[in-house]
C-alpha positions in Angstrom: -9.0 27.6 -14.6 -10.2 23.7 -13.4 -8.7 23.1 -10.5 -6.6 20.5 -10.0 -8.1 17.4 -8.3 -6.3 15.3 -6.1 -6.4 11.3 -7.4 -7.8 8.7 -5.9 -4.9 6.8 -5.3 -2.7 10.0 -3.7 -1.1 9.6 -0.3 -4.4 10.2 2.3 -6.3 7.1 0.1 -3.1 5.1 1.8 -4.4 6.0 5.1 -7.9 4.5 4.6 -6.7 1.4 3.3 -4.7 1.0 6.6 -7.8 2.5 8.6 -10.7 0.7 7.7 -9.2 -2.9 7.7 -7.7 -2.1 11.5 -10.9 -0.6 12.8 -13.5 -3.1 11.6 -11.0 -6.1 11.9 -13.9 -7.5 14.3 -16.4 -7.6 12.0 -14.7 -7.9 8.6 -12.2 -9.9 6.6 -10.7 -6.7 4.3 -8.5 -6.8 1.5 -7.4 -3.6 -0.4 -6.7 -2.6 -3.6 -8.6 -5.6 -4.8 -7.8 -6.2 -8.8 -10.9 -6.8 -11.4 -9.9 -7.4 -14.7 -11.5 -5.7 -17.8 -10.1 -4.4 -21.1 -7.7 -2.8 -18.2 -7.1 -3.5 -14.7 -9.3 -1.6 -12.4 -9.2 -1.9 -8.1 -11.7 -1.6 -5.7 -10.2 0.3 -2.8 -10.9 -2.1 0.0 -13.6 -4.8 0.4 -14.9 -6.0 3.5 -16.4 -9.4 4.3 -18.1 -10.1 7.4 -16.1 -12.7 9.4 -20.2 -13.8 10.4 -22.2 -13.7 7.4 -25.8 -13.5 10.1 -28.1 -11.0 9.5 -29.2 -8.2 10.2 -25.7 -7.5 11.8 -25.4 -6.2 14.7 -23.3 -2.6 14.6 -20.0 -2.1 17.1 -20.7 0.7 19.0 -18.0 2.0 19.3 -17.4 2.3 15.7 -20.0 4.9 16.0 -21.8 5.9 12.4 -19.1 3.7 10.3 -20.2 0.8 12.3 -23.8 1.2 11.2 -22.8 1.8 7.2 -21.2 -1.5 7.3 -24.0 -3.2 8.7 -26.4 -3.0 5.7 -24.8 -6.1 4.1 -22.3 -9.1 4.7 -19.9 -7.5 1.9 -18.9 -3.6 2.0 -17.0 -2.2 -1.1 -15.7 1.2 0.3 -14.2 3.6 -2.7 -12.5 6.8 -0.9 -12.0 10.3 -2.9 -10.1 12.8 -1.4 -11.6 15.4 -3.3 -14.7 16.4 -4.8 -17.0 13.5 -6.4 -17.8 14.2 -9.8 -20.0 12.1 -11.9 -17.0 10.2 -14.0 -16.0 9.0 -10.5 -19.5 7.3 -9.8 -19.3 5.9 -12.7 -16.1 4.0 -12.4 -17.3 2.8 -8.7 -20.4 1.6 -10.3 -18.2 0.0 -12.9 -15.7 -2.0 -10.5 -18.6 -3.1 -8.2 -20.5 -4.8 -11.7 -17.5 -6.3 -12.9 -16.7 -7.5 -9.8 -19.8 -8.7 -8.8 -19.4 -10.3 -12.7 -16.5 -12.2 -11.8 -17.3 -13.7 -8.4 -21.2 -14.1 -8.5 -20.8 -17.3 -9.8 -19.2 -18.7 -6.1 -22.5 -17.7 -5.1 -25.3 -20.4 -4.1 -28.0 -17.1 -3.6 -27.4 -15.3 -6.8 -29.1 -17.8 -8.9 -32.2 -18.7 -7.1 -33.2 -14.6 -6.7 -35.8 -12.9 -8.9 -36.2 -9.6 -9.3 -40.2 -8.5 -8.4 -41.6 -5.6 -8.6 -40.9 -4.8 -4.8 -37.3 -5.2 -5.3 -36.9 -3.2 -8.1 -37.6 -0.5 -6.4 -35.7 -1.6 -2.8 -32.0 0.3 -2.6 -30.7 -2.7 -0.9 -29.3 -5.1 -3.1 -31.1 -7.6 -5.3 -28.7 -10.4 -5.0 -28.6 -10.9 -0.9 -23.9 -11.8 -2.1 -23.9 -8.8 -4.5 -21.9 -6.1 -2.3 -22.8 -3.0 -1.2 -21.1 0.0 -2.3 -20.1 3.0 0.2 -18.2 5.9 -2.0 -16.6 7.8 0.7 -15.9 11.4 -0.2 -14.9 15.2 0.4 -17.8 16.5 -1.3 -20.6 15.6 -4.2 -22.4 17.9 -6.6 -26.1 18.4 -6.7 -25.9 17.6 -10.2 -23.8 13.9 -9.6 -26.6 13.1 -6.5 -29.5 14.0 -9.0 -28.0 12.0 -12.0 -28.3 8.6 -9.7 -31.4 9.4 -8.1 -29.3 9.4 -4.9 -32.0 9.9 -2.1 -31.1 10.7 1.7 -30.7 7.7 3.6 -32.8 8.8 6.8 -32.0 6.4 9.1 -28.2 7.6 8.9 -28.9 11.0 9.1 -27.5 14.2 7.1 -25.4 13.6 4.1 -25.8 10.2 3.3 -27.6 8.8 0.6 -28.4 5.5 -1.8 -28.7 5.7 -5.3 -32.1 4.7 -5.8 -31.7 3.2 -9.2 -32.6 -0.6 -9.4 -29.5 -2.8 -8.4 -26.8 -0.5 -7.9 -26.5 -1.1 -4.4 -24.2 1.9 -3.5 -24.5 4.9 -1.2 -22.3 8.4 -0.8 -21.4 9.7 2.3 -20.0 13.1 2.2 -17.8 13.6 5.1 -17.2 17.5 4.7 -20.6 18.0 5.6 -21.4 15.6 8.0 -21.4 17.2 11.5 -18.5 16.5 13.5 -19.5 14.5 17.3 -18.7 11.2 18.6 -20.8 9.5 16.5 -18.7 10.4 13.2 -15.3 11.0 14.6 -14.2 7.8 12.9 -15.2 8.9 9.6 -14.3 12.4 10.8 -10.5 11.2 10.7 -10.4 10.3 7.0 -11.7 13.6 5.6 -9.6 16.5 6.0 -10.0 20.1 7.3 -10.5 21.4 11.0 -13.7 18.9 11.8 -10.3 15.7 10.8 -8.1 17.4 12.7 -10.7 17.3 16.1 -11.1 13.8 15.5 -7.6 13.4 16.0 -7.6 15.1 19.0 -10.4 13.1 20.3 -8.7 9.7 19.9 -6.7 10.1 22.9 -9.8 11.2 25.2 -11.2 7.3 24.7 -11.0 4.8 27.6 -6.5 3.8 27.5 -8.1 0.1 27.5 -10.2 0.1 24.6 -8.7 -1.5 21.2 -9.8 0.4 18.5 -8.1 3.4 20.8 -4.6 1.8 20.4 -5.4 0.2 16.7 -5.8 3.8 15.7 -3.3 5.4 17.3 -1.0 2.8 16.1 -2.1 3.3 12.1 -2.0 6.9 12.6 1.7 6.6 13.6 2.7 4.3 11.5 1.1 6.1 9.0 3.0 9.2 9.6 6.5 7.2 9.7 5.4 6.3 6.2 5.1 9.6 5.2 8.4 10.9 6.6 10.0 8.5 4.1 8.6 10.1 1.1 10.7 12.7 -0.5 7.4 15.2 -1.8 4.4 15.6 0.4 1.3 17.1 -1.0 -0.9 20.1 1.4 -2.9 16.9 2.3 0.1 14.9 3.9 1.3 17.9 5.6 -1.7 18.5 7.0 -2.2 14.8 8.1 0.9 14.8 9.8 -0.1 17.6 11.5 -2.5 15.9 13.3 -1.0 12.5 13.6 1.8 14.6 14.9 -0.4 15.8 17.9 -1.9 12.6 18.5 1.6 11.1 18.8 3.1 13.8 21.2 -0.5 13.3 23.6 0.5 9.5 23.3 3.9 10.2 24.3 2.9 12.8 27.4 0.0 9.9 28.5 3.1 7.3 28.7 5.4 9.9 30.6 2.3 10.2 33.3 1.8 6.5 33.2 5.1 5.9 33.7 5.8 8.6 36.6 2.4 7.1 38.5 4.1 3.5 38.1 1.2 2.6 36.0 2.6 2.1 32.9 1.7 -1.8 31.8 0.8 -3.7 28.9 2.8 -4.8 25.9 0.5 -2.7 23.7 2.2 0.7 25.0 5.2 -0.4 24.6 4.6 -1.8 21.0 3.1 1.8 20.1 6.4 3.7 21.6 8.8 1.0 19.8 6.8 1.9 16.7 7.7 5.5 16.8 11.3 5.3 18.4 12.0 2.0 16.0 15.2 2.9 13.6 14.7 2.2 10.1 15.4 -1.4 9.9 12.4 -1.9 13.0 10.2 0.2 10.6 10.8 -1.8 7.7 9.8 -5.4 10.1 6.8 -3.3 10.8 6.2 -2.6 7.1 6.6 -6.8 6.1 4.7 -7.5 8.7 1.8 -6.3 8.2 1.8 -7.2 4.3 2.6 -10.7 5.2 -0.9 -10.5 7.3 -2.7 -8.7 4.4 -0.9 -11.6 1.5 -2.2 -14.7 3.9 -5.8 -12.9 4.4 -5.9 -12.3 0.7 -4.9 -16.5 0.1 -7.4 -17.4 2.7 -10.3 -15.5 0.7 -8.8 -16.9 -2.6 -8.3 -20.3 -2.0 -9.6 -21.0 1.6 -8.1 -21.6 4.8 -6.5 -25.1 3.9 -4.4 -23.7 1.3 -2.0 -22.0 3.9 -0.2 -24.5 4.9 2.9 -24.7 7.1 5.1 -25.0 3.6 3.4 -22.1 2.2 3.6 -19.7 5.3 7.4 -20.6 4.9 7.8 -19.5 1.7 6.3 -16.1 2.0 7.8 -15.8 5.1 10.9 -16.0 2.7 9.8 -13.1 0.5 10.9 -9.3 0.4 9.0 -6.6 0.3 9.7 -6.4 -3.8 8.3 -10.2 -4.0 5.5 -9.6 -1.5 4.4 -6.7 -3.2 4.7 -8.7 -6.8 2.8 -11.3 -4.9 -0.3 -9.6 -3.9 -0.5 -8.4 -7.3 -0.3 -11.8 -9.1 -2.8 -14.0 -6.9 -5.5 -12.3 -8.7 -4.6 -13.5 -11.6 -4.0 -17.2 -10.6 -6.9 -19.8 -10.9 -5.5 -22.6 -9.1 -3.4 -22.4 -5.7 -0.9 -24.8 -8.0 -0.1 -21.7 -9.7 0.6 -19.7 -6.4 2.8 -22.8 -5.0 5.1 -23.0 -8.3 5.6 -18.9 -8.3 6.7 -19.7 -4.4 8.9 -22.6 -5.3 10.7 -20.5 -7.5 10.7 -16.7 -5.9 11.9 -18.1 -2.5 14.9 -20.1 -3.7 
């Protein structure tokens, strides 16, 4: 009997999309769950865009391995499967990236002045410098899947990661099962699964108390886990992640206790992470608009630029429910004009 694979849109494929925009917020724009349209609707799981579009960019780090991934190009597509890739699943990641790449290569001032040559047929980086680069994140891949797409290591990451080699793909597979767990991967350690995730958790807490991506992750992870606690049915996978949220959390908590004890407690950032686990319902729902109030206004910034988010505008979401915010982020990929996101406004936030 087949066993069952999990989706890619189950609970842990939540986390990521909180993750990834938190921890490279420093180096990239990100939107998630970002619609292309087709005989259906299809999403990319999140897509990064470099706040500075220089390159070569110049890797965080302390972002460790991830940092270096997202430094092969000024736009990252990252695809996350919880479970083992099969070759049905590259296919679809192949197919968002080219209709994607369909729809929005005409904003592009590059794509029509490149040629492809004989050189760069053959180059794994992309032939348009604007076409993104795909990373499929994932538990495992098959032989048979990497040998399909020509996938060949990429060296210069080390173990387990590789580019499909075919012409113009631009897209690589990481497998985070295999990669070995040490500082360098602990960040893409946390959104796999098994003991190596569960270490990575661990290790959160042993970073320096006044680094950010410390506190942005053990903020998501909480937050994260709150979200879960809501849910009526958890899957093995959500258990297991609140597992070792759960330890992260009760470290956290001991760390403050110290802190606190040594009179050395400051900051509004500790307190802003303890309010976000003692916070009643009504503080986690805040939390909750929140932060898809800041994901609606990135996603009308990268829509319609900057100037479209006006004072008048910022009102009106700011109007919104979650209901209407969530109908919201689903309709401005549909809309053409930011006339037609002003009128749905006028008339939702009455």
């Amino acid at each position: 009997m087949a066993s069952s694979k999990p989706k890619p849109n189950e609970p842990h494929d939540k986390f990521i999309k909180q993750f990834v925009p938190v921890v490279l917020k420093n180096l990239f724009e990100s939107q998630t769950s970002v619609s292309v349209q087709l005989a259906e609707e299809l999403a990319i799981d999140i897509l990064c865009t470099a706040i500075r579009r220089e390159r070569p960019m110049e890797p965080d780090p302390n972002l460790g391995l991830l940092g270096r991934l997202v430094t092969v190009h000024p736009t990252i597509i990252i695809e996350h499967y919880s479970g083992y890739l099969d070759l049905e699943d590259i296919d679809s990641c192949i197919s968002r990236s080219a209709i994607y790449w369909e729809l929005n290569k005409g904003k592009s001032d590059n794509s029509r002045k490149i040629r492809v040559t004989k050189a760069s047929a053959i180059n794994p980086n992309p032939l348009h410098l604007d076409r993104p680069f795909t990373w499929i994140f994932t538990a495992k891949c098959g032989e048979n899947s990497l040998r399909r797409w020509n996938a060949t290591p990429a060296l210069e990451f080390g173990a387990h990661v590789y580019r499909l080699a075919a012409p113009g793909l631009s897209m690589g597979i990481v497998e985070l099962e295999s990669l070995r767990y040490n500082a360098d991967t602990m960040l893409l350690k946390m959104l796999g699964k098994a003991e190596s995730a569960k270490m990575a958790f661990a290790d959160i807490l042993k970073l320096d108390p006044k680094l950010e991506l410390r506190n942005d992750i053990i903020e998501v992870s909480i937050k994260y886990c709150i979200y879960l606690e809501q849910q009526e049915r958890l899957t093995e996978e959500d258990i297991s992640f609140m597992a070792y949220a759960k330890e992260v959390e009760e470290a956290y908590q001991e760390w403050v206790k110290k802190r606190r004890a040594e009179g050395k407690l400051e900051g509004i950032r500790e307190g802003k992470l303890e309010g976000i686990r003692e916070g009643k319902l009504e503080g986690i729902r805040e939390g909750k608009l929140e932060g898809m109030l800041k994901s609606v206004k990135t996603a009308i910034r990268a829509k319609f630029g900057s100037d479209t988010l006006t004072s008048q505008v910022s009102d009106r979401l700011h109007q919104l429910n979650e209901q209407q915010l969530d109908e919201f982020t689903s309709k401005i990929f549909e809309w053409q004009q930011p006339t037609e996101m002003v009128a749905w406004l006028e008339t939702s936030s009455l």
